[in-house]
C-alpha positions in Angstrom: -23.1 2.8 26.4 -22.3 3.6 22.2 -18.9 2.1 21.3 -17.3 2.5 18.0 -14.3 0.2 17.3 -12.6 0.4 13.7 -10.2 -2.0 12.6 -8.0 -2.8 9.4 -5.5 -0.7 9.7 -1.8 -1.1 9.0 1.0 -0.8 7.4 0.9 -0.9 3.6 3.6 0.4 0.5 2.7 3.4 -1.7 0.2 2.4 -4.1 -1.4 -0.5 -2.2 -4.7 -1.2 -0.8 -6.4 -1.5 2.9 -10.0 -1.5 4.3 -11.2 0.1 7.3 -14.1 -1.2 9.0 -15.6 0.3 12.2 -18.4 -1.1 14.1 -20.9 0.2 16.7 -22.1 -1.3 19.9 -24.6 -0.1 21.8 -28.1 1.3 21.6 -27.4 4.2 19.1 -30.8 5.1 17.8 -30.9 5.9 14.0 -27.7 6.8 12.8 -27.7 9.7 9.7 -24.5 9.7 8.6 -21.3 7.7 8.8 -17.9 9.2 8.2 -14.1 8.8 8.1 -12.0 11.1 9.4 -8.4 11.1 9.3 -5.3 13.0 11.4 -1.8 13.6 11.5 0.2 14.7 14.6 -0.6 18.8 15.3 -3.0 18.9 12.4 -6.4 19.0 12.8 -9.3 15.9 11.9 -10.5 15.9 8.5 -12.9 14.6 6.3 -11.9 11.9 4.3 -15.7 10.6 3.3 -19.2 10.3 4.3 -22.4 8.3 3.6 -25.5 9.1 4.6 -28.9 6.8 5.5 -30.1 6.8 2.0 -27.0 6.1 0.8 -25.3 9.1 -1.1 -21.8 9.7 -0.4 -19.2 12.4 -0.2 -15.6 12.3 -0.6 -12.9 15.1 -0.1 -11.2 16.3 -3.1 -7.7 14.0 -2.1 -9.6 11.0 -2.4 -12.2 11.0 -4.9 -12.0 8.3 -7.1 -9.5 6.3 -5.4 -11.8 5.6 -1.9 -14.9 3.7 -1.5 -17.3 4.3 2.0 -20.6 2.0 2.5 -22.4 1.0 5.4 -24.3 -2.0 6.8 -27.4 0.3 8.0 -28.5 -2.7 9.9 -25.8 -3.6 11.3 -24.6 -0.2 12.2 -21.2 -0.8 10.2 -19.1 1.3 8.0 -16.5 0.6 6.0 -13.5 2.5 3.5 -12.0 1.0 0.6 -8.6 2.7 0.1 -6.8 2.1 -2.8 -3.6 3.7 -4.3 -2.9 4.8 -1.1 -0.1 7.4 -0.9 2.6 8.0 1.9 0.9 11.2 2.9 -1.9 9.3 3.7 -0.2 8.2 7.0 -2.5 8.9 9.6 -4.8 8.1 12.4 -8.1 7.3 11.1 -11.3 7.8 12.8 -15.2 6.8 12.7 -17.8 9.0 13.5 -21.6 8.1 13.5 -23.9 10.6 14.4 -27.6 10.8 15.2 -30.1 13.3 15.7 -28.9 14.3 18.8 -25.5 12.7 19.3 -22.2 12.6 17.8 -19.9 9.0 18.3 -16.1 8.9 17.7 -14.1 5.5 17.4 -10.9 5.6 19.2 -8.8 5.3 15.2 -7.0 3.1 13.4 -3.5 3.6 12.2 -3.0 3.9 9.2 0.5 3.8 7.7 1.5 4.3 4.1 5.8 3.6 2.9 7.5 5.2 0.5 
């Protein structure tokens, strides 16, 4: 059975710094892409970044050039550098994986940002 468990969040003040890491258990298969996804009560789950198996990256407009995503390929680990984090950036963030034929969510990490 695929588990995804992140960890590293918590609570940090406006401006500071935290990494996510979120790591799969399980016989997976070969993972395409790795993402973060984050969401706030009665909003819907968005994309915060993504990385594929070659390595190219995408990040949403709200985070470029402040977030950093890699993976461990061999590991099956993926990780997000935040950095000048913002108070609306409070939210529940979650790791997906998918594969060819499956899609894997991590239960999220909270992540909570003071003003």
């Amino acid at each position: 059975q695929v588990q995804l468990v992140e960890s590293g969040g918590g609570l940090v003040q406006t401006g500071g710094s935290l990494r996510l890491s979120c790591a799969a258990s399980g016989s997976l298969g070969a993972v395409n892409v790795m993402s973060w996804y984050r969401q706030t009560p009665g909003k819907e789950r968005r994309l915060v970044a993504a990385i594929t198996v070659i390595g190219n990256t995408h990040y949403s407009d709200p985070v470029k050039g402040r977030f950093i995503i890699s993976r461990n390929s061999a590991k099956n680990v993926v990780y997000l550098q935040m950095n000048s984090l913002k108070s609306d950036e409070t939210a529940l963030y979650y790791c997906n994986m998918k594969t060819g034929s499956s899609d894997y969510w991590g239960q999220g990490t909270q992540v909570t940002v003071s003003s």
